[in-house]
N, CA, C and O atoms as a GROMACS GRO file, in nm:
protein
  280
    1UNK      N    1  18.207  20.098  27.252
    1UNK     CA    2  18.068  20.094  27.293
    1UNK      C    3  17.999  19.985  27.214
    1UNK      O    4  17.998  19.976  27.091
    2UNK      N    5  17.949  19.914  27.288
    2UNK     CA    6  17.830  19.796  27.212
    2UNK      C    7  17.714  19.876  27.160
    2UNK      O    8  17.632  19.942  27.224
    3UNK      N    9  17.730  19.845  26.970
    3UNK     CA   10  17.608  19.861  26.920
    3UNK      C   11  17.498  19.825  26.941
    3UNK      O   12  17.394  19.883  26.909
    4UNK      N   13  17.509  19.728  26.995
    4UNK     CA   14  17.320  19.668  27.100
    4UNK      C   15  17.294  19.739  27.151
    4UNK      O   16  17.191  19.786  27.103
    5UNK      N   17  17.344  19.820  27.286
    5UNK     CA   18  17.320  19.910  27.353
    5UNK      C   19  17.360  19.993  27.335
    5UNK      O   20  17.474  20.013  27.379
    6UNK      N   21  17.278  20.118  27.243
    6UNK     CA   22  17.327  20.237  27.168
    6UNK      C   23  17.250  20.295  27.324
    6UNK      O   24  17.346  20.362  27.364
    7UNK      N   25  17.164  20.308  27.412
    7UNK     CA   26  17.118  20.413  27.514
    7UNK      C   27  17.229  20.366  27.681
    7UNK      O   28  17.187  20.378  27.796
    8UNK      N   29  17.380  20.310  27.638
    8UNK     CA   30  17.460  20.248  27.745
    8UNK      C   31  17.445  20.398  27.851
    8UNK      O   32  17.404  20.503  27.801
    9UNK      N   33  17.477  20.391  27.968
    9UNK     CA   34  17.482  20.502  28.088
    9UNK      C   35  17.607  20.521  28.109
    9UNK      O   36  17.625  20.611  28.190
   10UNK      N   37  17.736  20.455  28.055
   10UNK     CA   38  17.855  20.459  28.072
   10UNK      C   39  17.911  20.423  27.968
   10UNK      O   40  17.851  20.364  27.878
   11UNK      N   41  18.040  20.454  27.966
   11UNK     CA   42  18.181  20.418  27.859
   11UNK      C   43  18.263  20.367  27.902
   11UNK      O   44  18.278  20.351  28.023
   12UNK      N   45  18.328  20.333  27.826
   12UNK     CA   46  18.496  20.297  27.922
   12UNK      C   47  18.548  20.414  27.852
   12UNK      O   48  18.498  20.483  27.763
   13UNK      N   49  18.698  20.419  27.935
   13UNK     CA   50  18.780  20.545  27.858
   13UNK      C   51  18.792  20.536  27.676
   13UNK      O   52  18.787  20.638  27.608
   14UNK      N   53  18.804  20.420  27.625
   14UNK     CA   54  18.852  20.399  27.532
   14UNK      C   55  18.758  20.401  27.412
   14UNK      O   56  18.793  20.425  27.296
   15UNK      N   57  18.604  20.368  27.461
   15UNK     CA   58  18.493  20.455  27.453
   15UNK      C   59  18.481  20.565  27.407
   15UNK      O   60  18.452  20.600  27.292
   16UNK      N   61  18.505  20.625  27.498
   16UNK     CA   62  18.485  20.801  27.509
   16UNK      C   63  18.578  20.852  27.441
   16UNK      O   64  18.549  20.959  27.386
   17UNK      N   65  18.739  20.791  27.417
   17UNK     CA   66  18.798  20.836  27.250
   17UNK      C   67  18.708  20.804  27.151
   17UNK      O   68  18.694  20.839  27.034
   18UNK      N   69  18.679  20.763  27.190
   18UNK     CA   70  18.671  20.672  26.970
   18UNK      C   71  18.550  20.806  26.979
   18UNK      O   72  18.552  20.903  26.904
   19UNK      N   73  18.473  20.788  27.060
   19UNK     CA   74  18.326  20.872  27.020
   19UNK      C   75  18.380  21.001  27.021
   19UNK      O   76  18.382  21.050  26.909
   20UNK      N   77  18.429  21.081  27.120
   20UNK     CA   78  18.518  21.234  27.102
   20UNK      C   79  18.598  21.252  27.053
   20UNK      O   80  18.636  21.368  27.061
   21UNK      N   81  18.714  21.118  26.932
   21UNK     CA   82  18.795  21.203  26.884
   21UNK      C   83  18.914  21.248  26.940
   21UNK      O   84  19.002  21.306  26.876
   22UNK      N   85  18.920  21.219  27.073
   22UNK     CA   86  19.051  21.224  27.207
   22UNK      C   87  19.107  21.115  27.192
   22UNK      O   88  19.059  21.006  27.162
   23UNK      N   89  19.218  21.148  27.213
   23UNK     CA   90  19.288  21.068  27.255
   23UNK      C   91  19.250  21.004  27.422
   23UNK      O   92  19.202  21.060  27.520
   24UNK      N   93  19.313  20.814  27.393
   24UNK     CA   94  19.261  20.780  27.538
   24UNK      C   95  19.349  20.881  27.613
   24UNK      O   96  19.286  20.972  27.666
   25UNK      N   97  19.491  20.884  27.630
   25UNK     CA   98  19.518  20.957  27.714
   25UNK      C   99  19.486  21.155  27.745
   25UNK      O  100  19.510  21.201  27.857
   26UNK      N  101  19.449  21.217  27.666
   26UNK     CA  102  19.327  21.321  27.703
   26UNK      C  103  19.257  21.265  27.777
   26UNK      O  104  19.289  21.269  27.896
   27UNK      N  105  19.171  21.211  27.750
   27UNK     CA  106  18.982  21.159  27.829
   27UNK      C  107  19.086  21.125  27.982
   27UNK      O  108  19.074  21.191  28.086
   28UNK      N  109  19.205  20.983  27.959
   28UNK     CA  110  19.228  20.996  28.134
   28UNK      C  111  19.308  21.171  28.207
   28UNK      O  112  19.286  21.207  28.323
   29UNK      N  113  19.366  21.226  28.140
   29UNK     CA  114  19.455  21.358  28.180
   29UNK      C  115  19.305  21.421  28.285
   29UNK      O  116  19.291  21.430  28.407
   30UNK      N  117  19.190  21.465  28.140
   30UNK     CA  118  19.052  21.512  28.188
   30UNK      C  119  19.028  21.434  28.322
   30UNK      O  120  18.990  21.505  28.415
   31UNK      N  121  19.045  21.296  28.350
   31UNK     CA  122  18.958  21.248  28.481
   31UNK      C  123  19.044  21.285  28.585
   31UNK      O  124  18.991  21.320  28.690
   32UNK      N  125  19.216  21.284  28.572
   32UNK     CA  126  19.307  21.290  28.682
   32UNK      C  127  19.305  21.473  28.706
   32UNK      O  128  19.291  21.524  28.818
   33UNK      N  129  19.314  21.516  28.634
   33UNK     CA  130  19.211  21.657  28.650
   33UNK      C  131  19.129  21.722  28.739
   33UNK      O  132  19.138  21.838  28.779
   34UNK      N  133  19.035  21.622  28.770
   34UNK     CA  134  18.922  21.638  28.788
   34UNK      C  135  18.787  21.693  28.720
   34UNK      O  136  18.668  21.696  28.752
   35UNK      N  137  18.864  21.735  28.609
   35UNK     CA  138  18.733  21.781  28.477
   35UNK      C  139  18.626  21.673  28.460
   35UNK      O  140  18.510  21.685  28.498
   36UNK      N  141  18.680  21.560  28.396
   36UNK     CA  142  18.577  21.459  28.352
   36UNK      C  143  18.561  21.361  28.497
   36UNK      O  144  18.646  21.293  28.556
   37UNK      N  145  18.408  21.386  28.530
   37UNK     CA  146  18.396  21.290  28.651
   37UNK      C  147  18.420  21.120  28.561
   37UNK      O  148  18.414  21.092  28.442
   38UNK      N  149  18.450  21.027  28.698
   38UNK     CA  150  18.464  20.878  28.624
   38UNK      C  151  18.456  20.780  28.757
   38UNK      O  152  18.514  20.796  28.864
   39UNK      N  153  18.372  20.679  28.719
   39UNK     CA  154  18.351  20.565  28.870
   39UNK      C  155  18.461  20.462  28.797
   39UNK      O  156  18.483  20.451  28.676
   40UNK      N  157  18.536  20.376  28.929
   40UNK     CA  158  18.612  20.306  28.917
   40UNK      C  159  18.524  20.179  28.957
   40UNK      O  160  18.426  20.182  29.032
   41UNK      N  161  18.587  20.045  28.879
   41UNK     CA  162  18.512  19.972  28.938
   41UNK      C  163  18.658  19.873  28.940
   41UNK      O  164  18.699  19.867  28.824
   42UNK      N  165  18.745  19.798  29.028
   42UNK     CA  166  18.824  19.776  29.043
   42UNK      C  167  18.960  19.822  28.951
   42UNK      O  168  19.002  19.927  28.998
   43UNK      N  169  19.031  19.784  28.850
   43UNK     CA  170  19.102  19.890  28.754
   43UNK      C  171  19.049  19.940  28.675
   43UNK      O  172  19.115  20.021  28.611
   44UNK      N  173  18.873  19.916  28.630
   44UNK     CA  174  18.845  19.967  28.553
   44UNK      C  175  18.748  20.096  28.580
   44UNK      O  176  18.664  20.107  28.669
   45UNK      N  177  18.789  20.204  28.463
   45UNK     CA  178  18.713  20.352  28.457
   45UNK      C  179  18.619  20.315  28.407
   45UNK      O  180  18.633  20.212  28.342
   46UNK      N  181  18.481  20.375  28.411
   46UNK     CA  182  18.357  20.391  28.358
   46UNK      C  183  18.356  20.556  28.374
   46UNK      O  184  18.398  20.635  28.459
   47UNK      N  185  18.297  20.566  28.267
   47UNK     CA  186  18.216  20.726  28.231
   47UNK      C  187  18.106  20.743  28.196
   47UNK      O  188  18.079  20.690  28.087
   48UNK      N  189  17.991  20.823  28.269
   48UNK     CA  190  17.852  20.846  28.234
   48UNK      C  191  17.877  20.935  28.128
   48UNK      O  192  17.950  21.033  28.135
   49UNK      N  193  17.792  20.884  27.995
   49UNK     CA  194  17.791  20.920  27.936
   49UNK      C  195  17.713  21.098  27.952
   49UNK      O  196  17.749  21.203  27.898
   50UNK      N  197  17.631  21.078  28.020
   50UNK     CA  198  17.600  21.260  28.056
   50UNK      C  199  17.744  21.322  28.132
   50UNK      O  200  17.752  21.444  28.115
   51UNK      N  201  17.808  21.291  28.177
   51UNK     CA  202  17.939  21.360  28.280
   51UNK      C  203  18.000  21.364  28.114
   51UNK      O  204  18.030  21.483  28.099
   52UNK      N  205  18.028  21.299  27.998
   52UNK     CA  206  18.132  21.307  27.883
   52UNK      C  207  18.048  21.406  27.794
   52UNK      O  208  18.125  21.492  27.750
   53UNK      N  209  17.920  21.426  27.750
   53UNK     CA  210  17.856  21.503  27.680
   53UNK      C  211  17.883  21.664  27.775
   53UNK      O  212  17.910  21.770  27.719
   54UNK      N  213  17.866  21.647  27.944
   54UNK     CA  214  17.889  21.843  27.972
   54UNK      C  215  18.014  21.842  27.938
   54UNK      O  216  18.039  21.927  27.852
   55UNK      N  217  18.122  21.764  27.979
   55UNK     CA  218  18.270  21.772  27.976
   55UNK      C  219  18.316  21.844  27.857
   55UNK      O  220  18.401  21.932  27.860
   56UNK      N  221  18.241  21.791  27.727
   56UNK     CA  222  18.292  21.838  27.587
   56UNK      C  223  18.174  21.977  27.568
   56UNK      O  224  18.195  22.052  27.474
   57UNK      N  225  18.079  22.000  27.640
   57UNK     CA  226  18.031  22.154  27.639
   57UNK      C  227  18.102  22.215  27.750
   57UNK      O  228  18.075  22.334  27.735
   58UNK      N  229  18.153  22.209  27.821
   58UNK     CA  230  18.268  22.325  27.893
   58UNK      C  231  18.414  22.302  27.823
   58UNK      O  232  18.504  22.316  27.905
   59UNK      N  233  18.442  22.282  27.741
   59UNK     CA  234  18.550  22.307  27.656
   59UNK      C  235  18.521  22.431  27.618
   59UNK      O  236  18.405  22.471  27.610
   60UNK      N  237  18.638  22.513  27.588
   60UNK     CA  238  18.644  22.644  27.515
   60UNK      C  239  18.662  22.630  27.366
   60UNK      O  240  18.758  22.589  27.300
   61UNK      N  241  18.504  22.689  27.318
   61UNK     CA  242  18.508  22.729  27.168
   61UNK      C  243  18.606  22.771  27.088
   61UNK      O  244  18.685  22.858  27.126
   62UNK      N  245  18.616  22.693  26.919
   62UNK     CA  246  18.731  22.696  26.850
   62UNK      C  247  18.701  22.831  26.801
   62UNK      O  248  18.592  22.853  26.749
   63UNK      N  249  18.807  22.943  26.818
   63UNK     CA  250  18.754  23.104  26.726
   63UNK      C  251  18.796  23.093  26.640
   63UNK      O  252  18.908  23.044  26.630
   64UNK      N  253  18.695  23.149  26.495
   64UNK     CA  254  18.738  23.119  26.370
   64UNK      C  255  18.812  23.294  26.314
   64UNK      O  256  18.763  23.405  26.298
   65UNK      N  257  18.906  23.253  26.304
   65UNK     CA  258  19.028  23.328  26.224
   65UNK      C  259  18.951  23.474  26.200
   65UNK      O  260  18.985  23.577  26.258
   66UNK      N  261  18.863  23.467  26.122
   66UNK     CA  262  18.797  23.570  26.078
   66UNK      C  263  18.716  23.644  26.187
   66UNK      O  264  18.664  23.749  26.151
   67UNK      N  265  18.703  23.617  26.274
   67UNK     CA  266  18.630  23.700  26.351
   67UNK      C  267  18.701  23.791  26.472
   67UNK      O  268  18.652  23.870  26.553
   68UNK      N  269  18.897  23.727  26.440
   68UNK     CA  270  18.974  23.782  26.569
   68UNK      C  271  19.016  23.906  26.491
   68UNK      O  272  19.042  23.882  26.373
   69UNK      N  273  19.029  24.020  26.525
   69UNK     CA  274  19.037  24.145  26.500
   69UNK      C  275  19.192  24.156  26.493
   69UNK      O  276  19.247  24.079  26.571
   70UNK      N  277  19.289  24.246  26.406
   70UNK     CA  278  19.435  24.254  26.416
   70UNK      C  279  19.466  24.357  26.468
   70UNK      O  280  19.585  24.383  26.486
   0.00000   0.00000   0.00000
């Protein structure tokens, strides 16, 4: 992502690792999926950055150890 344009409307995949922490190939698995929506613009993926922010709130919460009952 270009630091000039910190308010960009899209990512590229490779993008959307570095900022989530995924691996590129996660973020593409997510688009071939159909989880993470993504516009093509000849070989290249773009991702709205709002479609990558719900994507990582419908992930299922990490349960912390202590709260799973034996």
């Amino acid at each position: 992502m270009n630091p000039q344009h910190p308010t960009a409307l899209t990512v590229s995949v490779a993008d959307a690792a570095q900022l989530t922490s995924f691996s590129q190939y996660e973020i593409r698995k997510a688009i071939n999926a159909g989880e993470l929506p993504a516009i093509k613009r000849g070989v290249r993926l773009a991702i709205f950055v709002t479609d990558l922010t719900a994507w990582l709130q419908s992930l299922p919460k990490a349960v912390d150890p202590a709260d799973v009952s034996a």
